[in-house]
mmCIF file of the N, C-alpha and C atoms, coordinates in Angstrom:
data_MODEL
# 
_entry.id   MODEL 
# 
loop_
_atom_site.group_PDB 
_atom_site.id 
_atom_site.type_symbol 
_atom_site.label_atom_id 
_atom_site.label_alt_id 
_atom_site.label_comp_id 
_atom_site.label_asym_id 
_atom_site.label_entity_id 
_atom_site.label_seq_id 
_atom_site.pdbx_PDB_ins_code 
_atom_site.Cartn_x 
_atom_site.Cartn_y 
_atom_site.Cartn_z 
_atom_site.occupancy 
_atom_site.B_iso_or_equiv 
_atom_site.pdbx_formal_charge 
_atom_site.auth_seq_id 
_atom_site.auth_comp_id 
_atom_site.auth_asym_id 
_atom_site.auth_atom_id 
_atom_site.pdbx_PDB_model_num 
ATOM 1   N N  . UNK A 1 1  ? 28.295 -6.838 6.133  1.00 0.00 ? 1  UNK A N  1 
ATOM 2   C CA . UNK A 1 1  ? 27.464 -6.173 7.112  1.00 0.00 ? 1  UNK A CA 1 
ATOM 3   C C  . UNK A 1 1  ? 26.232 -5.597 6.409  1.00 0.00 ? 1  UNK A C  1 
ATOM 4   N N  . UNK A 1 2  ? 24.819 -5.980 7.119  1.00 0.00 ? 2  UNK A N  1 
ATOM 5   C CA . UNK A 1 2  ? 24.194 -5.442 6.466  1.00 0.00 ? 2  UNK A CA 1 
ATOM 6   C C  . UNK A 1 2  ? 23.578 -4.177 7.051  1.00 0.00 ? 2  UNK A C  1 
ATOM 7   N N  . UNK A 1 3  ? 23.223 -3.038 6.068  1.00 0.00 ? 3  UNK A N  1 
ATOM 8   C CA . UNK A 1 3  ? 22.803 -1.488 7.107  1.00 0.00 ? 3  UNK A CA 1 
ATOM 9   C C  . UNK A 1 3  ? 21.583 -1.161 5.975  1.00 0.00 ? 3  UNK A C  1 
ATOM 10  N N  . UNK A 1 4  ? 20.879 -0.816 7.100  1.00 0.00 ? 4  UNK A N  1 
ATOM 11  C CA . UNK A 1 4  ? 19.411 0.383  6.613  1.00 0.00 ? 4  UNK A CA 1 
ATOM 12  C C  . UNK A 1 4  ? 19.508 1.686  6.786  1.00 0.00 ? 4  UNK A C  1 
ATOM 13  N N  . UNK A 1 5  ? 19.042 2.830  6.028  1.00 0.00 ? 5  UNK A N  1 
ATOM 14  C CA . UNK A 1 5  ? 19.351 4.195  6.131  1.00 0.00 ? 5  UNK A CA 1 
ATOM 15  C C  . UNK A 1 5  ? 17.682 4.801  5.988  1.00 0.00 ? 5  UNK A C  1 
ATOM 16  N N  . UNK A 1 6  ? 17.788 5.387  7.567  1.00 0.00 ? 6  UNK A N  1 
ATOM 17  C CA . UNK A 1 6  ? 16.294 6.097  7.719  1.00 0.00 ? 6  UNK A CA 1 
ATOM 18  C C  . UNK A 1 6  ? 16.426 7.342  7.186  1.00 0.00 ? 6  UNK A C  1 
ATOM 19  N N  . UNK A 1 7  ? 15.826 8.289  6.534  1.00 0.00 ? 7  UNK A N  1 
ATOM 20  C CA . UNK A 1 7  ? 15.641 9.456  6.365  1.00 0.00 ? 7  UNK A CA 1 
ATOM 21  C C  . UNK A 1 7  ? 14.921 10.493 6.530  1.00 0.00 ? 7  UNK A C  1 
ATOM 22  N N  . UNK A 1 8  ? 14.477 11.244 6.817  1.00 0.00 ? 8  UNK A N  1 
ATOM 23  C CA . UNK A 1 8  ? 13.558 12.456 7.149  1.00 0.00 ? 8  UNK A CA 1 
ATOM 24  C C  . UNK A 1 8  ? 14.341 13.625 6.503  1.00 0.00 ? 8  UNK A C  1 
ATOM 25  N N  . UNK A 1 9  ? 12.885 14.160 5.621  1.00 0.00 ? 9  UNK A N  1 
ATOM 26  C CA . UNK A 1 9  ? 13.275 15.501 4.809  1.00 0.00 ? 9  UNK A CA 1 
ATOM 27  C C  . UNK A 1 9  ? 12.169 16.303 5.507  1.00 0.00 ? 9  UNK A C  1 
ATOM 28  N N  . UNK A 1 10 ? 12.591 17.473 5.819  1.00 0.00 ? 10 UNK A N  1 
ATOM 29  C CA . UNK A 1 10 ? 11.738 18.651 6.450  1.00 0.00 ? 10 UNK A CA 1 
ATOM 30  C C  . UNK A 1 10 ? 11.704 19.766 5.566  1.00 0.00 ? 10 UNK A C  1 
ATOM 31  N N  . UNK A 1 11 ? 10.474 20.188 4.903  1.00 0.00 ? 11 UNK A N  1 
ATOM 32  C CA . UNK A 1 11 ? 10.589 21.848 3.920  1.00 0.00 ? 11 UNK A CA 1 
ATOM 33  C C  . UNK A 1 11 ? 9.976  22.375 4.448  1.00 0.00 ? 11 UNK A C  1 
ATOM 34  N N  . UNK A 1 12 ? 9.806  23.523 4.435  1.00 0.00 ? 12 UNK A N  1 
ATOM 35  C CA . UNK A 1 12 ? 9.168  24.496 4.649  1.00 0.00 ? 12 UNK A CA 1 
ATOM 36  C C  . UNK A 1 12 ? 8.791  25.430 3.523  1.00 0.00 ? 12 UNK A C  1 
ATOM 37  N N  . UNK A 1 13 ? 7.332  25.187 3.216  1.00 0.00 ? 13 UNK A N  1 
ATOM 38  C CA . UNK A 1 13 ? 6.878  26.206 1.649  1.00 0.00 ? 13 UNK A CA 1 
ATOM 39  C C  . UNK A 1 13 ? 6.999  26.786 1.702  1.00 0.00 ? 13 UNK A C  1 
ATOM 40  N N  . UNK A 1 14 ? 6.879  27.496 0.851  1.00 0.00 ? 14 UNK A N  1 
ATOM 41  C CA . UNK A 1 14 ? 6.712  29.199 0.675  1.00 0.00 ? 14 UNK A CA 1 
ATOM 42  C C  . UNK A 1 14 ? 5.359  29.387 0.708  1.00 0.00 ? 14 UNK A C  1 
ATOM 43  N N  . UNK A 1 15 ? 4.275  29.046 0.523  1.00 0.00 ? 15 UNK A N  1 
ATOM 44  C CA . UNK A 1 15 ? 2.986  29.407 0.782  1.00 0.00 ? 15 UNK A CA 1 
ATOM 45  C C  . UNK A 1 15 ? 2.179  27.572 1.438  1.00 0.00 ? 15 UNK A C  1 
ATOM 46  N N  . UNK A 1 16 ? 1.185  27.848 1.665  1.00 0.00 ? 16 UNK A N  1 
ATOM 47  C CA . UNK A 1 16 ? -0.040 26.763 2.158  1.00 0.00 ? 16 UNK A CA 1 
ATOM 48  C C  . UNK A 1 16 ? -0.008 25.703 0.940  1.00 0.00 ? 16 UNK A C  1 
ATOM 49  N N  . UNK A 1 17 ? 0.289  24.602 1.196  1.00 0.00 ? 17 UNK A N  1 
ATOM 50  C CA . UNK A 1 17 ? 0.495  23.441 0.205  1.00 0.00 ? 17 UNK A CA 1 
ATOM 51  C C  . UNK A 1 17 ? -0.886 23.274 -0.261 1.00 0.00 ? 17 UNK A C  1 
ATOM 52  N N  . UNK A 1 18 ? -2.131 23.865 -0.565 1.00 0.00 ? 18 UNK A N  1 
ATOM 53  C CA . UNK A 1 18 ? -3.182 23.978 -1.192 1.00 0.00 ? 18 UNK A CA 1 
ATOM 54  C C  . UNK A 1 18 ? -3.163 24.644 -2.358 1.00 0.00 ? 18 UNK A C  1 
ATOM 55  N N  . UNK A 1 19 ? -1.943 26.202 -2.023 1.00 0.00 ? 19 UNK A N  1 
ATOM 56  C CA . UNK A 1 19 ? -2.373 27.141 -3.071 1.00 0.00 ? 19 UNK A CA 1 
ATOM 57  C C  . UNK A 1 19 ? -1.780 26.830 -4.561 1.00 0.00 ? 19 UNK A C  1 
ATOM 58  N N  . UNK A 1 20 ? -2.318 28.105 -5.432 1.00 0.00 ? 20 UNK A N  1 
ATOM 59  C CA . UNK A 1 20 ? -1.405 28.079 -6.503 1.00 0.00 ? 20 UNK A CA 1 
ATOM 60  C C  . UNK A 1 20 ? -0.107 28.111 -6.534 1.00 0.00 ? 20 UNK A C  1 
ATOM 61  N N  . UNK A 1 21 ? 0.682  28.839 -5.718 1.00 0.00 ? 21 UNK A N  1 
ATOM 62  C CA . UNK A 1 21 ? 2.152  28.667 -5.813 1.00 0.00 ? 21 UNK A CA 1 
ATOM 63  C C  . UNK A 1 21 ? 2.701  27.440 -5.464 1.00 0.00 ? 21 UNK A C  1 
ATOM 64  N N  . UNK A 1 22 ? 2.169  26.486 -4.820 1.00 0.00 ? 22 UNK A N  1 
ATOM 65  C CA . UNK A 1 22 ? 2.452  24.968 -4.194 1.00 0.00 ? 22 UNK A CA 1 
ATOM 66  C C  . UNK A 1 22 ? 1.733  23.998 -5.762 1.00 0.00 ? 22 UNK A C  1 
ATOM 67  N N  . UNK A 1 23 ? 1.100  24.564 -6.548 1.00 0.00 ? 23 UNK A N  1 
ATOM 68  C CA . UNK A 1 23 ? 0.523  23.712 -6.942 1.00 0.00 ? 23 UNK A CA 1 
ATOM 69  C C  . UNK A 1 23 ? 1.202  22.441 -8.159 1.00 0.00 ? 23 UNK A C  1 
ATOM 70  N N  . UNK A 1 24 ? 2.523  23.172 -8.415 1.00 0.00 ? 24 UNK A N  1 
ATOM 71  C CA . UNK A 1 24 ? 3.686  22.266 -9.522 1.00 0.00 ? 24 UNK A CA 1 
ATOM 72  C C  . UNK A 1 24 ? 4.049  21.309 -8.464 1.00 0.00 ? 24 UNK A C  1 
ATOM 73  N N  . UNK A 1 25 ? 4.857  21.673 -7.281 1.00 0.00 ? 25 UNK A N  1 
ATOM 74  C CA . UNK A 1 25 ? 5.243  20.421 -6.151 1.00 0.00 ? 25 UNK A CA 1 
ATOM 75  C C  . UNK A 1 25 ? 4.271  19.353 -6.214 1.00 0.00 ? 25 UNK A C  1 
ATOM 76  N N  . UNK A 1 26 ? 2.929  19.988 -5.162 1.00 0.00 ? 26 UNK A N  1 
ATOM 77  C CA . UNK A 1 26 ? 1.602  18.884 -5.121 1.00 0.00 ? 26 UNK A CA 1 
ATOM 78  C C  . UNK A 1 26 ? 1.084  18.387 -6.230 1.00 0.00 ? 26 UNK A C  1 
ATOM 79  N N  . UNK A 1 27 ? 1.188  18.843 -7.714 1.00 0.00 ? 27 UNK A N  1 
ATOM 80  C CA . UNK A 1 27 ? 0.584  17.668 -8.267 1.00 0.00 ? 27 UNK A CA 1 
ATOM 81  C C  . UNK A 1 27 ? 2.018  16.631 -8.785 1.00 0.00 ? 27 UNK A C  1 
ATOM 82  N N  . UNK A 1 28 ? 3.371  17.098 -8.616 1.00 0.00 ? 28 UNK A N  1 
ATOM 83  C CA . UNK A 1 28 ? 4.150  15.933 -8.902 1.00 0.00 ? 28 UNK A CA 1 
ATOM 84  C C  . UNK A 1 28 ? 4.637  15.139 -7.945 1.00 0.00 ? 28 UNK A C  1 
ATOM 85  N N  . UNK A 1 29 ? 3.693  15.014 -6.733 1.00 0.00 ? 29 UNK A N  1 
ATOM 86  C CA . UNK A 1 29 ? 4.233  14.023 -5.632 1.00 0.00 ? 29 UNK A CA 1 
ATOM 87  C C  . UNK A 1 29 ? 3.804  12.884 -6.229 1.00 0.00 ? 29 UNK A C  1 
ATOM 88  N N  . UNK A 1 30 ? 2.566  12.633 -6.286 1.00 0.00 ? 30 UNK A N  1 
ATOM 89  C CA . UNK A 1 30 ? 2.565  11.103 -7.192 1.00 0.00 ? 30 UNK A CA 1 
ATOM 90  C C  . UNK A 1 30 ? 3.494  10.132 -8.026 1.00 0.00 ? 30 UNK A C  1 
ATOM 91  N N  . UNK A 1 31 ? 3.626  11.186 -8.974 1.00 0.00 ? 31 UNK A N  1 
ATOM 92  C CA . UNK A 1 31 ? 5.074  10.741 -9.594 1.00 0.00 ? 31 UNK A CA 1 
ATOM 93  C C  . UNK A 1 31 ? 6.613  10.613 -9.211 1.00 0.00 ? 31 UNK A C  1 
ATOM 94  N N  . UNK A 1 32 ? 6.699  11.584 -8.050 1.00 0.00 ? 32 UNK A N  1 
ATOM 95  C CA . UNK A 1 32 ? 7.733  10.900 -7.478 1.00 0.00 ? 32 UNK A CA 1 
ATOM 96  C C  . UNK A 1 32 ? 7.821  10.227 -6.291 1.00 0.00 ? 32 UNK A C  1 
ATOM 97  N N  . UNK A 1 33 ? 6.949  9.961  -5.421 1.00 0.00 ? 33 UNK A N  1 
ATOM 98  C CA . UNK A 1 33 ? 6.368  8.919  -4.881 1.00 0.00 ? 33 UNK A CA 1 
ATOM 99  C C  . UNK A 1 33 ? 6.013  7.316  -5.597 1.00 0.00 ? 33 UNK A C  1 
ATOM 100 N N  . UNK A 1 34 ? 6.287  7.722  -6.458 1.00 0.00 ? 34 UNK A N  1 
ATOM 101 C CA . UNK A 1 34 ? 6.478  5.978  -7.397 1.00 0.00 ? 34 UNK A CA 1 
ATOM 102 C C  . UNK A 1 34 ? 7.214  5.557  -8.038 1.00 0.00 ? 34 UNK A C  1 
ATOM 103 N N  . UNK A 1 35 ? 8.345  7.191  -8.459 1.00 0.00 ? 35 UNK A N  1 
ATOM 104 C CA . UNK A 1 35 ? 9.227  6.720  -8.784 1.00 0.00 ? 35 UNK A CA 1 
ATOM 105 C C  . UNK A 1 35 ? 10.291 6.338  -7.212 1.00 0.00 ? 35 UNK A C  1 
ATOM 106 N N  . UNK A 1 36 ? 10.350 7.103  -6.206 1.00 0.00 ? 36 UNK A N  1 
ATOM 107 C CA . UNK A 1 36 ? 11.116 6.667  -5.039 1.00 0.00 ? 36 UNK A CA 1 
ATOM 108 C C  . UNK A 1 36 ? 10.202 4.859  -4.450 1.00 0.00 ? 36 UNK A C  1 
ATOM 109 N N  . UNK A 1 37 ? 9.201  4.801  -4.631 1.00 0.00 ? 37 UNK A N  1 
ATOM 110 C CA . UNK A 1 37 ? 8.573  2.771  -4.180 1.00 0.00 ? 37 UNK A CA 1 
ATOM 111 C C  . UNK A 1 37 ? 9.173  2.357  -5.343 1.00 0.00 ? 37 UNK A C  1 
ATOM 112 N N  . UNK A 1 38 ? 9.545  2.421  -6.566 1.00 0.00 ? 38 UNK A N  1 
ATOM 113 C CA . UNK A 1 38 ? 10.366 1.900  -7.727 1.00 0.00 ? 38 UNK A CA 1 
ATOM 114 C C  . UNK A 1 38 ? 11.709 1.407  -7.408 1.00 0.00 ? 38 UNK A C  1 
ATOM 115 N N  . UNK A 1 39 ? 12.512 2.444  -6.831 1.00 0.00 ? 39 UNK A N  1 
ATOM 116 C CA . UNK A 1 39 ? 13.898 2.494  -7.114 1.00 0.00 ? 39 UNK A CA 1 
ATOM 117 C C  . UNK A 1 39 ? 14.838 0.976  -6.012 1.00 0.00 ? 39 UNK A C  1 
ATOM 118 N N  . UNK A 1 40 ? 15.088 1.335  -6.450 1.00 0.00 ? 40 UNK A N  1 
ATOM 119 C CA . UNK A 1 40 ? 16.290 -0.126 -5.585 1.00 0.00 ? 40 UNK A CA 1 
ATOM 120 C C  . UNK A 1 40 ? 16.870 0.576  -4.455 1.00 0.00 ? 40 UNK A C  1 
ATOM 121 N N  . UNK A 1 41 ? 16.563 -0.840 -3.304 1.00 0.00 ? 41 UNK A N  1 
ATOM 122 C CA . UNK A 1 41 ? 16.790 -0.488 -1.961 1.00 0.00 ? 41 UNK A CA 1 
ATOM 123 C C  . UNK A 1 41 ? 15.605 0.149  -0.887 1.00 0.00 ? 41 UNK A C  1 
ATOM 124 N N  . UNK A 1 42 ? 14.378 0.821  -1.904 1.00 0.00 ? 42 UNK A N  1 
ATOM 125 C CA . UNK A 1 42 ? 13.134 1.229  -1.154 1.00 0.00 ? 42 UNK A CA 1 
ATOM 126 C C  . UNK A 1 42 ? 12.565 0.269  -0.258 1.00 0.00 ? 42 UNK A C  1 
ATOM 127 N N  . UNK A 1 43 ? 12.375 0.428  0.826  1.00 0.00 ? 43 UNK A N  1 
ATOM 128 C CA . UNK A 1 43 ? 11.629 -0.253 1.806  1.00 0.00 ? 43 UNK A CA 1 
ATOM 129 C C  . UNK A 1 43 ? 10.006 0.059  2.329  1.00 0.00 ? 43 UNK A C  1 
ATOM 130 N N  . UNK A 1 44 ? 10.123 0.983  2.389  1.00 0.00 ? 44 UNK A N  1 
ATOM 131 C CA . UNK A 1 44 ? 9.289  1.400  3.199  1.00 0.00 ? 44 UNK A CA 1 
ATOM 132 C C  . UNK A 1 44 ? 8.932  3.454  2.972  1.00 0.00 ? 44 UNK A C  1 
ATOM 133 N N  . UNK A 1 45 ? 7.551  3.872  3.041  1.00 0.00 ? 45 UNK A N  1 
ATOM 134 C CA . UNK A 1 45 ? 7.866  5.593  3.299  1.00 0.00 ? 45 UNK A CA 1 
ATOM 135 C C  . UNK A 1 45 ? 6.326  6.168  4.126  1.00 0.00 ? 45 UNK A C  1 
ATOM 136 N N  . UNK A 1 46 ? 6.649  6.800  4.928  1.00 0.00 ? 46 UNK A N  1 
ATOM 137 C CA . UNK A 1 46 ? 5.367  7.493  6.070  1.00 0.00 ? 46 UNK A CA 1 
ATOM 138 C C  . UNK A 1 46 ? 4.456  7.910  4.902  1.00 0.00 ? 46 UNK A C  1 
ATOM 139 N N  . UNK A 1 47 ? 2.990  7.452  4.883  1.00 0.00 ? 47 UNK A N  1 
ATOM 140 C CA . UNK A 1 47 ? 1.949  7.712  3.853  1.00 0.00 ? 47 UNK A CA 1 
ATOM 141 C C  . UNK A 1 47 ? 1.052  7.596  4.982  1.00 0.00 ? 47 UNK A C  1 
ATOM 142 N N  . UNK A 1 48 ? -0.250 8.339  4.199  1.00 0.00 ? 48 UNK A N  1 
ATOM 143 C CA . UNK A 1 48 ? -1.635 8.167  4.898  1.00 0.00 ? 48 UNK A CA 1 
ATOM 144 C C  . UNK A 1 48 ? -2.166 7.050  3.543  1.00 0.00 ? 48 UNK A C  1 
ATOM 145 N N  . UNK A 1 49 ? -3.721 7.176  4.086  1.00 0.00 ? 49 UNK A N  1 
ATOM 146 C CA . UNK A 1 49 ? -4.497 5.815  2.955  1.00 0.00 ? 49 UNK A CA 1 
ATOM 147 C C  . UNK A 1 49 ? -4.548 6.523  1.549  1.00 0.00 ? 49 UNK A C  1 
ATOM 148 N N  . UNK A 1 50 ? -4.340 7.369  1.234  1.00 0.00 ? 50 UNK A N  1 
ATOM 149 C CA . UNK A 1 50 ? -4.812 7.994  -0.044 1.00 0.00 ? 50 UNK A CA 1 
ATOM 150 C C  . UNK A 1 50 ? -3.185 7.898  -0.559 1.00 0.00 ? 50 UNK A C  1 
ATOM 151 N N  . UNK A 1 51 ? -2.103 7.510  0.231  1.00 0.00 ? 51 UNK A N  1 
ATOM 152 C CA . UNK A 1 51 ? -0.425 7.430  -0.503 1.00 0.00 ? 51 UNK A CA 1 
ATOM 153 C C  . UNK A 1 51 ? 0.152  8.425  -0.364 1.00 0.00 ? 51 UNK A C  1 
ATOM 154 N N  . UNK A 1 52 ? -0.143 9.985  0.683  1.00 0.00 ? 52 UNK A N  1 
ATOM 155 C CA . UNK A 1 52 ? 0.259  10.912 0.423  1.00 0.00 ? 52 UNK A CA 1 
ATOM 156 C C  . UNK A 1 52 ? 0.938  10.768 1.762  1.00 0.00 ? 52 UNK A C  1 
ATOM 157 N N  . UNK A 1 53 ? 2.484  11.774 1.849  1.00 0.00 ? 53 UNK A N  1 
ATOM 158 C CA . UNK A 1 53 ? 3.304  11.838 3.902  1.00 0.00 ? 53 UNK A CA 1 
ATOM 159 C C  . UNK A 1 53 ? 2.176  12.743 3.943  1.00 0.00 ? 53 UNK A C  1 
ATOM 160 N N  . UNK A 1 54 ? 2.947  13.306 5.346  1.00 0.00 ? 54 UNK A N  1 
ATOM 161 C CA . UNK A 1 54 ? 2.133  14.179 6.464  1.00 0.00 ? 54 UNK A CA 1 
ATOM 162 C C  . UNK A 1 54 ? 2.065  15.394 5.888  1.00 0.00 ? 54 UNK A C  1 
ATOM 163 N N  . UNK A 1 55 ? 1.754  15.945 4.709  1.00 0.00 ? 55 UNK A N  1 
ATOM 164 C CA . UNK A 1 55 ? 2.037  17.174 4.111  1.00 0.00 ? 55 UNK A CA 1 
ATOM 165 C C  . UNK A 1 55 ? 1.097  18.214 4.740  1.00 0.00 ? 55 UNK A C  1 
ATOM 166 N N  . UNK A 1 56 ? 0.591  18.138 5.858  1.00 0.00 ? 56 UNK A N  1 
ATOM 167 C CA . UNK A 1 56 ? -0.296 19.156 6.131  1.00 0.00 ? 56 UNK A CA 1 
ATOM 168 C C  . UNK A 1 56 ? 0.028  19.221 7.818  1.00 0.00 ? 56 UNK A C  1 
ATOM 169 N N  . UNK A 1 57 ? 1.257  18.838 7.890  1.00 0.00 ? 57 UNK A N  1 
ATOM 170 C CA . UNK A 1 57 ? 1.808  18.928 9.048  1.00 0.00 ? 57 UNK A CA 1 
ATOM 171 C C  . UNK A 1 57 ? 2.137  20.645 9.437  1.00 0.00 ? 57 UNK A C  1 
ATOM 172 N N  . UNK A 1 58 ? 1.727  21.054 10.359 1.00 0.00 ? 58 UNK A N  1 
ATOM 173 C CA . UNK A 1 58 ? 2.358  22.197 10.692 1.00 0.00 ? 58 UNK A CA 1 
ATOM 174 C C  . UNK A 1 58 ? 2.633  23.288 11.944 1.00 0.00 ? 58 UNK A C  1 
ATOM 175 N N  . UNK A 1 59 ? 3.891  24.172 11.996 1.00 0.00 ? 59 UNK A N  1 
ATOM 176 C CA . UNK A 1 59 ? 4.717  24.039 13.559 1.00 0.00 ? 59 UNK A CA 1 
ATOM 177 C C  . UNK A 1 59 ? 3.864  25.641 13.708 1.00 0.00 ? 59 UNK A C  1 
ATOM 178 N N  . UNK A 1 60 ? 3.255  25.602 15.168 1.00 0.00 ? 60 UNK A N  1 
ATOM 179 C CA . UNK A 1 60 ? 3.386  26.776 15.796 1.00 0.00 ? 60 UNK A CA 1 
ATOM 180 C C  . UNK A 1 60 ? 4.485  27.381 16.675 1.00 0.00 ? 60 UNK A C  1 
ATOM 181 N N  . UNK A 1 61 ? 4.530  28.701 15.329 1.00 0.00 ? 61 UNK A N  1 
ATOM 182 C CA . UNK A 1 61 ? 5.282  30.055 16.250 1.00 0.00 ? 61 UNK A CA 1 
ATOM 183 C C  . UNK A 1 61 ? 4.880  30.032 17.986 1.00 0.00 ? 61 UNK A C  1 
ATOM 184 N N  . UNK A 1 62 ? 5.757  30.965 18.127 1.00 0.00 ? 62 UNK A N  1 
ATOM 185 C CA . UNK A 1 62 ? 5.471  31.747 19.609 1.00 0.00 ? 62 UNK A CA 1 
ATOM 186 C C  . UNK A 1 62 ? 4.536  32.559 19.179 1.00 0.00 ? 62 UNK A C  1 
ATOM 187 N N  . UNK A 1 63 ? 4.945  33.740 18.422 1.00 0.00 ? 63 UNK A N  1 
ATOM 188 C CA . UNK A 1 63 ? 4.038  34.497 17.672 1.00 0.00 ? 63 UNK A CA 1 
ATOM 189 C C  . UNK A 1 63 ? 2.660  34.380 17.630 1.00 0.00 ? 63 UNK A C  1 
ATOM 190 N N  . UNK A 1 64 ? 2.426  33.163 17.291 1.00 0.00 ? 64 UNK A N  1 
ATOM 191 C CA . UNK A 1 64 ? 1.247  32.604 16.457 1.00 0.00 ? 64 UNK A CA 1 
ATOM 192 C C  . UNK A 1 64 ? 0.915  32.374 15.182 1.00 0.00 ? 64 UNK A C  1 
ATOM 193 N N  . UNK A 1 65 ? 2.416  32.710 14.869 1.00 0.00 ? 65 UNK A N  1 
ATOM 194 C CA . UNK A 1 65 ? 2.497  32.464 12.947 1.00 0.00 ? 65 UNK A CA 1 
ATOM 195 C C  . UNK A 1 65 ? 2.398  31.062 12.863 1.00 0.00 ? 65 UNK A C  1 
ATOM 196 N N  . UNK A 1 66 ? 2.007  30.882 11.795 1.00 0.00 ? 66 UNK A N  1 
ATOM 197 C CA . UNK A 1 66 ? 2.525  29.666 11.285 1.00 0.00 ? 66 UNK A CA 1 
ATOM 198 C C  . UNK A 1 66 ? 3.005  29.112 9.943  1.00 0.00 ? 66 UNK A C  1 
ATOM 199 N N  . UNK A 1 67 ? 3.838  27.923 9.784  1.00 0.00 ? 67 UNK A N  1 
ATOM 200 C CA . UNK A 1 67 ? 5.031  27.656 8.959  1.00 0.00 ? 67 UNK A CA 1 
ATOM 201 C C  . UNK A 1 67 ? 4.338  26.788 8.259  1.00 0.00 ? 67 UNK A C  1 
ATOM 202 N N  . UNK A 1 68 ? 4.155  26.346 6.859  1.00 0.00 ? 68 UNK A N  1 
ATOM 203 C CA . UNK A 1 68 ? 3.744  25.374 6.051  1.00 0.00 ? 68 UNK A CA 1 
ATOM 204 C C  . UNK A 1 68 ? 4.958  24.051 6.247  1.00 0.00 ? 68 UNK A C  1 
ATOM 205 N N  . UNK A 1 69 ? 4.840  23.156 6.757  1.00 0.00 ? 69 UNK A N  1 
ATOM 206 C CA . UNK A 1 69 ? 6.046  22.447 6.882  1.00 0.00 ? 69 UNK A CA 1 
ATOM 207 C C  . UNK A 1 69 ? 5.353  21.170 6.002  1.00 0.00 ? 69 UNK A C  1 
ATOM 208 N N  . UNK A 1 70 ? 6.470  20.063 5.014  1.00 0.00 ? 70 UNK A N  1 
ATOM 209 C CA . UNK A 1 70 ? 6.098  18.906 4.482  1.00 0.00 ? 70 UNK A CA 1 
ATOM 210 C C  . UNK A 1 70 ? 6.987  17.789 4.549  1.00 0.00 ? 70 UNK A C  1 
ATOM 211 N N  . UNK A 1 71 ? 6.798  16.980 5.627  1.00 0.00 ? 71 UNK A N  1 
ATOM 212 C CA . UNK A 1 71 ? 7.691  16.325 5.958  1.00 0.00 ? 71 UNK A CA 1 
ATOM 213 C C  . UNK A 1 71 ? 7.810  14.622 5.238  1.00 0.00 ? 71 UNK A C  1 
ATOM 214 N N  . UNK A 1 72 ? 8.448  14.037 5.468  1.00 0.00 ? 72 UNK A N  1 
ATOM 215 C CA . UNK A 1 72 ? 8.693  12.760 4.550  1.00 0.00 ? 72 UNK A CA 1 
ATOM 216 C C  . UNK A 1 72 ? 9.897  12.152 4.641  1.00 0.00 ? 72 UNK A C  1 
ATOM 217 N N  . UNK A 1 73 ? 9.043  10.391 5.068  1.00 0.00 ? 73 UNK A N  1 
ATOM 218 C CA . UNK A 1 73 ? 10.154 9.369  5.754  1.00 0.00 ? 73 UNK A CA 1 
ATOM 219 C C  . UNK A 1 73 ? 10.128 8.306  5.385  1.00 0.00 ? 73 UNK A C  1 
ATOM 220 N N  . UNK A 1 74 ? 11.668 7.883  4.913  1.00 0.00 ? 74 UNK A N  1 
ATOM 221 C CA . UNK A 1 74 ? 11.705 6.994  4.179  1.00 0.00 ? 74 UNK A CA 1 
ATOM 222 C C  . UNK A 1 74 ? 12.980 5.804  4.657  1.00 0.00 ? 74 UNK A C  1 
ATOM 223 N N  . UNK A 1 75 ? 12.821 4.645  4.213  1.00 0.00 ? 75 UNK A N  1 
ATOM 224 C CA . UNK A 1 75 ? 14.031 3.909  4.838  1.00 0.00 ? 75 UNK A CA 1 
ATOM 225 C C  . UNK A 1 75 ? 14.416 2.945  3.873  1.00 0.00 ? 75 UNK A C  1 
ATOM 226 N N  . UNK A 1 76 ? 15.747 2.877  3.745  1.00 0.00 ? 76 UNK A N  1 
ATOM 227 C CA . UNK A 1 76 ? 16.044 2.112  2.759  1.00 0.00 ? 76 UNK A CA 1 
ATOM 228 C C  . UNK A 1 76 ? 16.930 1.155  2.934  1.00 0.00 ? 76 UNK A C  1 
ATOM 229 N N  . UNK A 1 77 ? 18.128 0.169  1.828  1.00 0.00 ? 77 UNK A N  1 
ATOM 230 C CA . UNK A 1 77 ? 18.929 -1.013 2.250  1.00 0.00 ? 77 UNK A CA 1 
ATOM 231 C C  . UNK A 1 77 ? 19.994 -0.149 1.777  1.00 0.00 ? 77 UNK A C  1 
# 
């Protein structure tokens, strides 16, 4: 039988994926973004043209707060 496994990871930062405290994550997405198109079984993962997910995705409160969310989807064999 053959099966594919979709995935979706949802975080939520601790600060604005611009700042300094985000800034160890954001500069090692590259690298693991090539190491996950590397690995065996990779198919496919949600990118814009520059190779990056939706990392600037983000949910409004009721409040009006809002949540740094970085989401990322991937599907594999």
């Amino acid at each position: 039988m053959n099966h594919h496994l979709a995935q979706i990871n949802i975080a939520l930062a601790r600060a604005p994926l611009e700042s300094e405290v985000m800034r160890g994550f954001t500069n090692a997405l590259d690298e693991i973004n090539a190491l996950a198109e590397a690995s065996p079984g990779f198919l496919w993962r949600l990118k814009t043209e520059v190779g990056r997910c939706d990392l600037a995705a983000r949910i409004s409160r009721p409040a009006g707060d809002r949540e740094h969310v970085a989401l990322g989807r991937t599907f594999r064999r």
